[in-house]
C-alpha positions, -999 to +999 in steps of 0.1 A: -325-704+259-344-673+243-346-659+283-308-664+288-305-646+255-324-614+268-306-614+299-275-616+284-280-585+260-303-565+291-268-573+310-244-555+283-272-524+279-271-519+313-230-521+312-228-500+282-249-474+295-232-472+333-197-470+310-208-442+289-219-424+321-185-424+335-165-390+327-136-395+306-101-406+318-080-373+318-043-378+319-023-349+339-003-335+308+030-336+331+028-380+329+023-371+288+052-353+284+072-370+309+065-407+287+070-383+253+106-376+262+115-413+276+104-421+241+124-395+228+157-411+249+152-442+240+150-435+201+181-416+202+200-443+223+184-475+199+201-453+168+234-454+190+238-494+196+249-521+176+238-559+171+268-581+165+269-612+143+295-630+143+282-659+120+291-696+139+311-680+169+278-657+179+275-621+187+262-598+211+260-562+214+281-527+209+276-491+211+288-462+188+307-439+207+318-413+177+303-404+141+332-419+122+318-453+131+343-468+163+323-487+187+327-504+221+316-541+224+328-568+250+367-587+246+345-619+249+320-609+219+349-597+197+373-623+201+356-651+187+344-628+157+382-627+144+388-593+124+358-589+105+320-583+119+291-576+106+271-548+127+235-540+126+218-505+133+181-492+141+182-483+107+177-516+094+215-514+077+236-541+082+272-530+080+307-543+078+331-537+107+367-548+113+382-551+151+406-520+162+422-529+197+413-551+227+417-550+261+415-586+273+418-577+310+389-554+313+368-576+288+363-541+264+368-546+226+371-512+200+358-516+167+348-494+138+320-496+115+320-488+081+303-468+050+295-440+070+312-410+085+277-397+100+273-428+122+247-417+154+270-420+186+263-423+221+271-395+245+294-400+275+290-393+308+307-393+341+301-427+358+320-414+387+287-393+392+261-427+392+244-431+424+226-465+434+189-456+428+196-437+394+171-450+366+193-467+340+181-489+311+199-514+289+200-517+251+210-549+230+208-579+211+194-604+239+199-643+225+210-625+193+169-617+185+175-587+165+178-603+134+158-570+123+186-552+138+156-534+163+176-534+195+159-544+229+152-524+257+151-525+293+147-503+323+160-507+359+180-486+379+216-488+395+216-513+420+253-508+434+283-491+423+321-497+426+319-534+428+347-555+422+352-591+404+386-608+403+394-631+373+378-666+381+396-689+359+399-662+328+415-632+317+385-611+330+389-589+359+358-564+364+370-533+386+352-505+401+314-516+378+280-508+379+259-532+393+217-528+378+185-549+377+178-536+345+180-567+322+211-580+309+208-618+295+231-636+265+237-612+240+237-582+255+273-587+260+288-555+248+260-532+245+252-503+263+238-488+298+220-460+299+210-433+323+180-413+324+190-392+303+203-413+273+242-407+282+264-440+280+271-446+318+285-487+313+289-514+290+270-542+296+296-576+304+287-601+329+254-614+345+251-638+372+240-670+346+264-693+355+240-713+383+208-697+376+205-711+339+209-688+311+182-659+315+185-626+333+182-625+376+184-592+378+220-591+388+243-578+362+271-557+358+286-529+334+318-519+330+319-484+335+325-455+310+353-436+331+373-468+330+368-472+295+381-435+289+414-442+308+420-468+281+403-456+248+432-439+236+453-475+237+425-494+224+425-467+195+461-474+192+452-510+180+469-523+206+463-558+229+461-536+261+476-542+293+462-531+329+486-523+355+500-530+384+514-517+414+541-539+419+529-544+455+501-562+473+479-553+498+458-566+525+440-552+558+457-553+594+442-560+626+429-523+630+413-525+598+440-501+579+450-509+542+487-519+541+511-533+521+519-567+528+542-571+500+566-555+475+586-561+443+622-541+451+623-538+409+592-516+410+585-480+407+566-478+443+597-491+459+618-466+442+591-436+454+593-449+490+566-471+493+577-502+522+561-530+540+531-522+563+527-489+550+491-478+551+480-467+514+455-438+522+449-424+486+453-437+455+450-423+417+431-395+430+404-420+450+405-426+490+409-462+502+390-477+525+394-516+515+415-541+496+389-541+472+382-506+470+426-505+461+416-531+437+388-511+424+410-483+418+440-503+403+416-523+383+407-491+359+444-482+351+464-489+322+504-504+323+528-473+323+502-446+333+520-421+362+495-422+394+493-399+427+497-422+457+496-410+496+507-433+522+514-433+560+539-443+578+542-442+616+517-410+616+538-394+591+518-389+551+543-392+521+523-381+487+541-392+455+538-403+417+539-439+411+546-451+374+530-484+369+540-517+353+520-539+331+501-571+350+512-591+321+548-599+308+558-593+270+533-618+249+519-632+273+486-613+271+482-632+236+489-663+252+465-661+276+444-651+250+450-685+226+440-703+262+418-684+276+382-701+285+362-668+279+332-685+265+314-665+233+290-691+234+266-672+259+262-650+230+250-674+210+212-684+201+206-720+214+179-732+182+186-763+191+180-765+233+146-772+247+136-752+278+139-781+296+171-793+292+205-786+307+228-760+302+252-773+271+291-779+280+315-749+270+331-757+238+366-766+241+393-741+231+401-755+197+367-752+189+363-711+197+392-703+176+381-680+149+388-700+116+407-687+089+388-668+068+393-641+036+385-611+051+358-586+027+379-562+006+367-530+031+377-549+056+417-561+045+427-529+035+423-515+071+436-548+088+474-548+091+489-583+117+517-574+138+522-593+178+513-578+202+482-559+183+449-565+174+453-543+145+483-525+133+473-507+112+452-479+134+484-476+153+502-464+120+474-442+108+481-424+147+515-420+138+508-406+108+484-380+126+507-367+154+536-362+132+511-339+110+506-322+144+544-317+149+549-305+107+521-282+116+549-263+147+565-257+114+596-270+095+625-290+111+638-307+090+671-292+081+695-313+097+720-283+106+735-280+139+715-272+167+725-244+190+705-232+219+715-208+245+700-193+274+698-188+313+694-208+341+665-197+366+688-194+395+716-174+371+742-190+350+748-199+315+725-226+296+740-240+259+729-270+241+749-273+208+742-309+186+750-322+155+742-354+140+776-373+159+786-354+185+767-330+216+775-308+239+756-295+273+765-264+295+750-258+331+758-236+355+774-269+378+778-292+351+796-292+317+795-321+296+803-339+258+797-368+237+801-391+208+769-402+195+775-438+190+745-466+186+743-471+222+737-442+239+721-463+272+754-453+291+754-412+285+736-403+317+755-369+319+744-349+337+744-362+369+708-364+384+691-356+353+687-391+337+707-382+305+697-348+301+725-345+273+707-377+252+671-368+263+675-335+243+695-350+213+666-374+209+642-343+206+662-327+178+663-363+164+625-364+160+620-332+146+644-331+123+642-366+108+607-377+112+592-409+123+602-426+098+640-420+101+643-419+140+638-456+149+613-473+157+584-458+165+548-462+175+519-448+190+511-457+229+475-447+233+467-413+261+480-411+295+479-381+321+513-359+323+527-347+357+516-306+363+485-309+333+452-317+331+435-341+308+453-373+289+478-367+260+488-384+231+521-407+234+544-412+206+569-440+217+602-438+199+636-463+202+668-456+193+702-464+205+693-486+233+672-460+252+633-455+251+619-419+242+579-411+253+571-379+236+537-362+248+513-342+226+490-316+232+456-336+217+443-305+205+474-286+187+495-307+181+522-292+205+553-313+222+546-304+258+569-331+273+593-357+268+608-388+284+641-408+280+642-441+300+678-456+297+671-486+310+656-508+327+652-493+370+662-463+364+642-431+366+636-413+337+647-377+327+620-359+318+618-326+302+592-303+300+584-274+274+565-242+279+559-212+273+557-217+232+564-188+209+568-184+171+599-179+153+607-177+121+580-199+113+586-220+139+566-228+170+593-229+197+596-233+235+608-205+255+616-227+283+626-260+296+617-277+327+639-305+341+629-332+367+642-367+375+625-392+403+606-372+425+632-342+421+632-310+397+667-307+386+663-271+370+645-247+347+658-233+317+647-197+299+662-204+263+664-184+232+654-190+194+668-220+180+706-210+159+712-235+134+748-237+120+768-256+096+794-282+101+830-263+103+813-231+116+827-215+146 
């Protein structure tokens, strides 16, 4: 034994001494620096996402995407959660939130934290600009774990881009996403992909559990940012969002083109031109290739939004704007959503489940409803019910906000009579004169009058235009009564405007049987264009304004821009705005 002893210790001299002869390890300070700043990434990006409880009806994940504390999460996570959430941070802070506006379709919930206007938030990137090989990582609350509120992390890289899943058997529909390997297993739902460099590319939604049992196989799928932006501003509006539609199907032909194999005669395409076995060749500013790449395309679109589309027909190319319709008829988005099988319970922790036993059965629908609960006091002061919304009453503090923007053009409310004159850009006389009953229009090749009754649906003077005559009574409407006096009113989200760059703020406003969409400059404030649809298949007039000025304290245009279909129908130089008092000449 003594013998075994000694060799034993002669054995560990012997190591000791050949180890301490060895040189030691140098690292190359490049590998250093290079795991220093993926430290530095992922620290800022933990601060940035959000674990979700959601007390019996689960959780998942979220991401803060601005200081004031609104965050993204999944449809499916938020859903079950009701109005009220409570939303966990690196910081070790566990705070209230209360939901803001879903979109059902696209499985992409808004939601705003609060007791904090300084709230880290993610940075956004382009997705457009992903590549399949990119490094990417994943942040979250995997089998709701974080009870600490220390998020997980994950690294992979992009595995595919633009992949498309159609609804199978729910509401879901995921367009144009981000396929990684980078890990994304129940309760992730919701939170965050990353690139590289710490910018929010995706938000994780969907992994491929359903056979596999419920852990990660690297297959999963984000949806991705640049879809998100196109519908931020509605889901900000509170809003149950929409996704759109063409109005038309497609499919591919024996020669492997992408035609249309059917069409609705009610839609907008039909009125711009589009027919059966038309080849579409561009869409929304994206070629297409295949069915699902169309789909792909369609897929990240919100109802109403105005789209380029170029087709062919018989070697001929046609390039027009296409307004889109809503996938879903009026209330039947919350229908869906009372039936819908979307299952929160991935998102939930199974204590009870041994490793070795089956996957559970989905709860049924009764069960998943969120129960009827009082809502915390910082919560029910920002929660306002109304159908059609997942919270009101973010679309009324919008309202609020743009009609501040149009105050700050200065003061319209005297409700005078408004006289404009000016020229037409081909010569001639321009006059617009409007009181609160009666209006009167002047072109060069078209004179017209009118009562203003309470429908104004059937004043379509001029010709061509749309109701030109109504479209700009409407706009003195607004400004010199206010939202609160011109109807009803509410806010539509963003959407992109004919001739501009960027998305602008839409103030929806009814009155007299006709539908008003006034577009605002995010930035100023400004009224750069405005809408009137008087009913239901017909085009709308629109009217543009340029060319802005002061005047006596006024911001005002110094001309007018008039289209209707796919025509312009004029443009207008026009003076200051004359106001005059009923019985002046």
């Amino acid at each position: 034994m003594m013998r075994i002893h000694a060799s034993i210790l002669l054995l560990l001299a012997l190591t000791q001494t050949a180890y301490s002869e060895q040189p030691a390890l140098v690292v190359d300070p490049q590998v250093l620096s290079a795991q220093a700043d993926r430290v530095a990434v992922v620290k800022k990006a933990s601060a940035s996402t959000v674990a979700v409880f959601a007390g019996e009806a689960g959780g998942g994940s979220g991401v803060i995407i601005s200081a004031d504390g609104f965050a993204l999460t999944n449809f499916h996570v938020a859903q079950p959660a009701g109005v009220a959430m409570k939303c966990g941070l690196d910081d070790g802070v566990l705070y209230d939130a209360v939901l803001v506006g879903l979109d059902p379709t696209g499985d992409v919930a808004l939601i705003k934290l609060l007791g904090r206007n300084d709230f880290p938030a993610a940075e956004l990137a382009d997705s457009d600009q992903v590549r399949v090989g990119d490094l990417a990582f994943t942040i979250g609350n995997p089998f709701l774990l974080a009870t600490n509120y220390r998020p997980t992390v994950a690294f992979g890289m992009i595995s595919g881009v633009h992949r498309y899943q159609g609804p199978a058997g729910t509401l879901l529909e995921y367009a144009d996403c981000l396929q990684t390997d980078a890990a994304i297993n129940p309760g992730n739902s919701g939170g965050p992909l990353f690139d590289a460099a710490g910018r929010l590319i995706g938000i994780n939604g969907r992994g491929s559990f359903e056979k596999r049992g419920r852990v990660n196989v690297g297959v999963g799928y984000a949806i991705s940012i640049n879809q998100i932006k196109n519908f931020l501003g509605h889901l900000h509006s509170g809003k149950i969002v929409d996704h759109a539609t063409l109005g038309a199907r497609v499919s591919t032909d024996a020669e492997g083109r992408v035609v249309v194999s059917d069409i609705l005669e009610s839609s907008d395409a039909y009125r711009r031109g589009l027919r059966y076995d038309d080849e579409i060749i561009r869409f929304a500013g994206r070629s297409i290739r295949t069915v699902n790449g169309f789909k792909n395309v369609l897929g990240t679109l919100p109802k109403g939004w105005r789209v380029p589309l170029s087709y062919r027909r018989q070697g001929r190319t046609y390039e027009t704007m296409v307004r889109l319709s809503g996938v879903h008829r009026r209330g039947e988005l919350e229908e869906l959503m009372a039936e819908s099988q979307t299952p929160p319970a991935p998102d939930a922790p199974d204590k009870k489940r041994k490793p070795s036993e089956k996957e559970p059965p989905a709860p049924d629908k009764n069960q998943r409803k969120p129960k009827a609960v009082e809502l915390p006091a910082v919560v029910s002061k920002l929660y306002q019910a109304r159908a059609g919304y997942a919270n009101y009453h973010f679309n009324v503090q919008h309202q609020q906000r743009l009609w501040q923007s149009l105050r700050g053009m200065g003061d319209y409310s005297d409700k005078s009579i408004w006289k404009i004159q000016g020229k037409a850009a081909g010569g001639g006389e321009f006059l617009f004169r409007c009181s609160e009953t009666e209006a009167e229009l002047v072109l060069p090749k078209f004179q017209t009058r009118a009562v203003l009754k309470d429908d104004l649906s059937e004043i379509t003077d001029p010709p061509e235009t749309g109701g030109l005559l109504v479209t700009l009574c409407q706009w003195r409407r607004l400004l010199t009564r206010g939202i609160d006096d011109f109807g009803q009113v509410y806010y539509q989200g963003t959407a992109p405007l004919r001739g501009r760059t960027g998305l602008f703020d839409v103030l929806v406003g009814l009155h007299g049987g006709v539908e008003c969409h006034f577009y605002l400059e995010p930035s100023s404030g400004r009224l750069e264009a405005m809408e009137l649809f008087s009913g239901d298949g017909r085009d709308p007039c629109e009217v543009f304004f340029e060319d802005y000025r002061e005047d006596n304290g006024r911001w005002w245009p110094g001309r007018l821009l008039v289209r209707h279909g796919d025509q312009e129908y004029g443009r207008y130089v026009i003076g200051p705005l004359a106001l005059e008092k009923e019985g002046q000449p």
